[in-house]
C-alpha positions, 0 to 999 in steps of 0.5 A, a space after each residue: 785066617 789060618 789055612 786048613 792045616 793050621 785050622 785042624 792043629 788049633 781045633 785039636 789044641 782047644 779041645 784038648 785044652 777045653 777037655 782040661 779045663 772040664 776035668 779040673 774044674 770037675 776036680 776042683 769042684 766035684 761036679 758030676 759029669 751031667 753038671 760039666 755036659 750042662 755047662 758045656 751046652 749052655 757055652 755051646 748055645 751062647 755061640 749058637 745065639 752068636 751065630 743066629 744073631 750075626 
């Protein structure tokens, strides 16, 4: 497992490649930003699900 340094690094790289991500595909597809946050909350809840499950 990567150390609490590395792990702070790697959050900061998903989020700015997840932040990415979002503005492309609202580029691409002309997605109002409601439509991303919803997106983006029905991923969350597929992790929350994961968690509660596991």
């Amino acid at each position: 497992m990567a150390n609490p340094d590395q792990k702070t690094i790697l959050l900061e790289q998903a989020y700015e490649e997840l932040k990415a991500i979002c503005v492309n595909f609202q580029d691409e597809s002309g997605a109002t930003d409601m439509e991303v946050k919803t997106l983006l909350r029905e991923l969350a809840r597929v992790y929350e699900k994961d968690i509660n499950d596991g």
